[in-house]
N, C-alpha and C positions, 0 to 999 in steps of 0.2 A: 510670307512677308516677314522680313526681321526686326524686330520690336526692339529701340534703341532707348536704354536707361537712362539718366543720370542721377549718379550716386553723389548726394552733398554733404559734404563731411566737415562737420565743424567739431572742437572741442570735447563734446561731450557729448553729441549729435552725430547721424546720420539717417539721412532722407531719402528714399527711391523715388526718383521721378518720370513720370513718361505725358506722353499727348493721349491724352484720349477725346473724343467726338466735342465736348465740351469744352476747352485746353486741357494747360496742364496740370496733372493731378498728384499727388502721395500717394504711393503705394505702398507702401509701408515706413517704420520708422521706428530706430532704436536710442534709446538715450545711457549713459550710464556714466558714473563719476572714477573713472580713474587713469593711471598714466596712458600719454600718448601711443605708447608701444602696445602696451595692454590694450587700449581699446582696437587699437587699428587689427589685431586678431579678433579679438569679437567681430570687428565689420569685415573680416577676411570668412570670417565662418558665416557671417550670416549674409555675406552675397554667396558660396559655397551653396545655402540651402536655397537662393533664390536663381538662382543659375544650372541648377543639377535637372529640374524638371520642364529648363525653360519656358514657362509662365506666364514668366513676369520680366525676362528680357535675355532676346539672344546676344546683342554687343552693351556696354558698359561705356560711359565718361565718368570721367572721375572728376569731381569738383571740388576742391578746396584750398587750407592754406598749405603752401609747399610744403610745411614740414609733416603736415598732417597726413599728407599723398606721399612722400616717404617714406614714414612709417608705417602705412599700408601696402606703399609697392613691396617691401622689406617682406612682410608675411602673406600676399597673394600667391597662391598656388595656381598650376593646371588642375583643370581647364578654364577658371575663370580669368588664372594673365593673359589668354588669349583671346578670352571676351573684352578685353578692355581696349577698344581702338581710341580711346585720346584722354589726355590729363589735361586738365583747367587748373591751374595756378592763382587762386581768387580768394583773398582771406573774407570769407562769410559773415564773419563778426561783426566787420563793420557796415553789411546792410541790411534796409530794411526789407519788406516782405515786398513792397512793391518794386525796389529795384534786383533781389533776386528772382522775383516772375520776370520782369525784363532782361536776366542773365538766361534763364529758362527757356525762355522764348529764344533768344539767341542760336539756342543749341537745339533746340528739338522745334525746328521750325517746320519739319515737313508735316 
């Protein structure tokens, strides 16, 4: 069965998310305070380590604000650019928790 992520990438954030028996959950989660280019390699390395022993997910969505998806498409390598079957365009900033579980659900509805 192929276990389908989504990566939510804000700012200074980024969140793995999947469906599990309950909804949906956090699977992990990184924060850190610096430029856009520079983080979006951090979250290029550390889907790399959550992608290499597929775990915690065979395909990838990407979620955020366009420049922020970007500057991540810019530093993704193989084999995880090919784990990425779609990009979301959605500046996160401006919602609350309850209308991203409603973006959530959108995407990881099965």
């Amino acid at each position: 069965m192929s276990i389908i992520s989504v990566v939510a990438v804000e700012p200074h954030a980024a969140r793995l998310f999947s469906r599990q028996a309950d909804g949906i959950a956090v699977n992990d989660q990184i924060f850190f305070e610096m430029s856009d280019e520079a983080f979006a390699q951090r979250i290029a390395a550390w889907l790399e380590e959550k992608a290499a022993p597929r775990e915690h997910a065979d395909r990838f969505v990407l979620l955020g604000a366009p420049r922020m998806l970007h500057a991540l498409r810019q530093t993704i390598k193989s084999p995880v650019c090919a784990q990425v079957i779609a990009e979301i365009h959605r500046d996160l900033e401006t919602l609350t928790q309850a209308e991203l579980k409603r973006e959530l659900e959108k995407i990881l509805w099965f």
